[in-house]
C-alpha positions as CSV (number, residue, x, y, z in Angstrom):
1,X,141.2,147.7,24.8
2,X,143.2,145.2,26.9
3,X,143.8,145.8,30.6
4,X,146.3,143.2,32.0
5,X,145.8,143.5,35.7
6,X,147.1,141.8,39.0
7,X,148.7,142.5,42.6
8,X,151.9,143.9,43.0
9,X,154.8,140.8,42.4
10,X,152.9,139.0,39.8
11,X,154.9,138.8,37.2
12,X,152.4,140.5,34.3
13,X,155.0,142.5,32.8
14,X,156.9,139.4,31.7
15,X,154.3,137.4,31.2
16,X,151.6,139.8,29.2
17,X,153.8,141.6,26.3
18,X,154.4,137.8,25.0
19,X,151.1,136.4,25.7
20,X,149.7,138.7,24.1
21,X,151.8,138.6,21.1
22,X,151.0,134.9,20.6
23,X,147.6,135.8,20.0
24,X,148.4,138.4,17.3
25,X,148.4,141.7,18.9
26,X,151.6,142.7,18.2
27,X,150.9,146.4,17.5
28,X,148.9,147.2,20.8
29,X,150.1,150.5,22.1
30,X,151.3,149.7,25.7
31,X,151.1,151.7,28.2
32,X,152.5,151.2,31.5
33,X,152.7,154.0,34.6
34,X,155.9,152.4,36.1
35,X,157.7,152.3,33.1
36,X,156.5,155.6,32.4
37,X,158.5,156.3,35.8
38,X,161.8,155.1,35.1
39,X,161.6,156.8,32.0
40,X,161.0,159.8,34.0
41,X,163.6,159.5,36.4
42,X,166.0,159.7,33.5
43,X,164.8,163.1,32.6
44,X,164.6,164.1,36.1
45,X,166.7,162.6,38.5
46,X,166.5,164.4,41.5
47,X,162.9,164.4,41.1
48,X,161.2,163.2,44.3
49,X,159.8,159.3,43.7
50,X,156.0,160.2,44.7
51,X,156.1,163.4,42.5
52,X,157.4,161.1,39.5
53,X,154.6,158.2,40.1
54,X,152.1,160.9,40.2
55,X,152.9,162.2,36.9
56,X,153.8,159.0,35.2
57,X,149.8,157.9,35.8
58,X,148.1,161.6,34.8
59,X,150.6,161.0,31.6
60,X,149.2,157.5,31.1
61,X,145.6,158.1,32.0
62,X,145.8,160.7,29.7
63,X,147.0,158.7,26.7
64,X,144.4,156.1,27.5
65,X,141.9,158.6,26.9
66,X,143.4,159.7,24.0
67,X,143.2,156.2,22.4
68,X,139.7,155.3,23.0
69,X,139.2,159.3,21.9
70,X,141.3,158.0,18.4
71,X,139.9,154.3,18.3
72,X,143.6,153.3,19.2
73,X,144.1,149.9,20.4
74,X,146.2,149.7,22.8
75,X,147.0,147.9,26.4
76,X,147.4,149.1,29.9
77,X,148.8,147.8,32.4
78,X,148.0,148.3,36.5
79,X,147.9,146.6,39.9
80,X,144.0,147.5,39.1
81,X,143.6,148.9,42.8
82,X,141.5,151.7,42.2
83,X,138.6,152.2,39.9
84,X,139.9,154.8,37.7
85,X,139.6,152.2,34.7
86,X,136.0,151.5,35.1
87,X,135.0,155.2,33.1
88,X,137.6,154.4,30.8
89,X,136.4,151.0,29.9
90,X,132.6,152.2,29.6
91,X,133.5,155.4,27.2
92,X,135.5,152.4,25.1
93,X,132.6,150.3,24.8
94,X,130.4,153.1,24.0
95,X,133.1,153.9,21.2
96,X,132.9,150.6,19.6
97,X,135.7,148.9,22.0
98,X,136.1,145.2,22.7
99,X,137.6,144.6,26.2
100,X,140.5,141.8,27.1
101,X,140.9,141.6,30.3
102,X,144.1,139.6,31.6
103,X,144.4,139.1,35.2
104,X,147.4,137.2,36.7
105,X,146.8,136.2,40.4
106,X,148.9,135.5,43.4
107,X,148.1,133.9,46.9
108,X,147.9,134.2,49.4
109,X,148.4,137.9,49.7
110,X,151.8,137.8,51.6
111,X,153.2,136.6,48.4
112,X,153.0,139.8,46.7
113,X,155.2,141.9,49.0
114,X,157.4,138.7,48.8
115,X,157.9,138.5,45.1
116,X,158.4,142.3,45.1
117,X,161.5,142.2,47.3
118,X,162.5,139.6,45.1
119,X,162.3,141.9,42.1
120,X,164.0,144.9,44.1
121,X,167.3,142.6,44.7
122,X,167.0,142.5,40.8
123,X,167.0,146.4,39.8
124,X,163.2,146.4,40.3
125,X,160.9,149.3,41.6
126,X,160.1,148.9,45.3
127,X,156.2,149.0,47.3
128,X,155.9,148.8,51.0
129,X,155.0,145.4,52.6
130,X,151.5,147.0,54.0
131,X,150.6,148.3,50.6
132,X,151.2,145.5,48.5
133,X,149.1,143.1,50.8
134,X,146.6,145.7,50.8
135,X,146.4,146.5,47.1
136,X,146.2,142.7,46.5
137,X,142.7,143.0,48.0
138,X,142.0,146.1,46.2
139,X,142.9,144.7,42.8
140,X,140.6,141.6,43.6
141,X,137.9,143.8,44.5
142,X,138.3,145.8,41.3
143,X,138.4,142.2,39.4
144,X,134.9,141.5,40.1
145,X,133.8,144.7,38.7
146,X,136.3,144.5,35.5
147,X,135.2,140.5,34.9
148,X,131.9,140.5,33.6
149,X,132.5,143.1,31.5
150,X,135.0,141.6,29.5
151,X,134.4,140.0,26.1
152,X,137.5,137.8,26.3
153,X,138.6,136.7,30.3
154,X,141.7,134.8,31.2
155,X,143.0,134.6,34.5
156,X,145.8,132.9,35.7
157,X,147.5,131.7,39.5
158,X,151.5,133.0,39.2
159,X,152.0,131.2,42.9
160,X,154.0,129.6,42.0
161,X,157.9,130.3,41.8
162,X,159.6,129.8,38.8
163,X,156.8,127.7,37.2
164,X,154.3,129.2,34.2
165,X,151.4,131.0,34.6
166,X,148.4,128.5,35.3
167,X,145.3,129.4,33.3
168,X,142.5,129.1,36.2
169,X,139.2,130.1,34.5
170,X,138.3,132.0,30.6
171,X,135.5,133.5,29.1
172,X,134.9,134.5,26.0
173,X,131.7,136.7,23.7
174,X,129.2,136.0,26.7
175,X,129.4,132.5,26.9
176,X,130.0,130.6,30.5
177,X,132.6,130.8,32.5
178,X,135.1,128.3,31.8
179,X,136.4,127.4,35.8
180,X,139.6,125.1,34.9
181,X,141.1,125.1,38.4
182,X,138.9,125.7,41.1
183,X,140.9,125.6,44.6
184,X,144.0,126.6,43.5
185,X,143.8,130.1,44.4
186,X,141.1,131.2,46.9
187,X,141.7,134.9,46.1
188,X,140.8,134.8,42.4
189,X,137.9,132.1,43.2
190,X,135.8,134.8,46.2
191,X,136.5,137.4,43.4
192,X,135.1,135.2,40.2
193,X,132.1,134.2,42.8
194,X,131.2,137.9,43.4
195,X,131.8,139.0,39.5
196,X,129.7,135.5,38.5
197,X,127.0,134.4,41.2
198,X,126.0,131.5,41.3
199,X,122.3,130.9,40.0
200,X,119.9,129.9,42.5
201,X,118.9,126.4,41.7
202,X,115.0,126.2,41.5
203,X,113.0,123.3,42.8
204,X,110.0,121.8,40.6
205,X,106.5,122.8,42.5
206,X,105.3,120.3,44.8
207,X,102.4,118.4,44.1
208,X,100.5,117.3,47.7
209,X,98.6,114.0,46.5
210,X,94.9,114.4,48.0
């Protein structure tokens, strides 16, 4: 099961379907809800846009149960702003699942209604200024839950315009956290901080001389 995750505007569609193929998952069924939509709108066109999104994610929630049902693999991917994922991604693991999680990051959050404009001029799907900065928060909430749970992790900062995806920390089988660019996006470093505290450092005893 991979889950590539991240506000609205990131740019994870372009950057995940080839990311992931370089590391040899080329036969991952995707799933994607606003995809799911446009193909929708060709079947109904007069459809109203909030009916259409609503059955474009029961459709792909479904079929995400369906493949952890079938041991599928397969690959979703979402702004992460709810936690209807999180039962999904426990009934996987108990079904023999490992989890990727991909999560490409924006900040600060007035980038992501910024980027989405962008992508509108281009023949993209539109969200609300309010909502985007407001699902940004979400989806970094949800990240913290999502990360430690993951048996591979990659996140990456998209700030950026026009420039690559910047790998910003990985983790991978258990091991430590990997932190490669700490500072370069406060948003994914509060949410890595919440999903890997810090251990307390201990001090030795003190011996009092007599």
């Amino acid at each position: 099961m991979w889950i590539v995750a991240g506000p609205n505007g990131a740019g994870k569609s372009s950057f995940a379907g080839d990311f992931l193929a370089d590391l040899g998952h080329r036969n991952l069924v995707k799933l994607n809800a606003d995809e799911r939509t446009l193909e929708l709108r060709k079947t109904f066109p007069d459809a109203p846009q909030d009916e259409l999104n609503l059955k474009a994610a029961i459709e792909i929630d479904a079929e995400v149960a369906a493949c952890i049902k079938s041991r599928v693999s397969f690959v979703v991917e979402t702004v992460l702003s709810s936690a209807k994922y999180q039962d999904d991604l426990l009934a996987a693991k108990e079904n023999g699942f490992n989890f990727g999680f991909v999560y490409v990051s924006l900040h600060p959050p007035e980038l992501s209604p910024r980027r989405v404009s962008e992508r509108v001029k281009k023949g993209g799907h539109a969200v609300d200024h309010d909502t985007a900065v407001k699902r940004h928060r979400k989806s970094h909430e949800q990240f913290s839950w999502f990360a430690p749970h993951a048996d591979i992790l990659m996140v990456f900062d998209n700030s950026v315009k026009d420039g690559d995806p910047v790998l910003v920390a990985s983790r991978a089988n258990g091991k430590a956290l990997k932190y490669l660019r700490r500072g370069r996006n406060p948003s994914v470093d509060a949410a890595l901080d919440t999903a890997f505290p810090p251990k307390p450092t201990i001090s030795p005893p003190r011996l009092d001389r007599g």
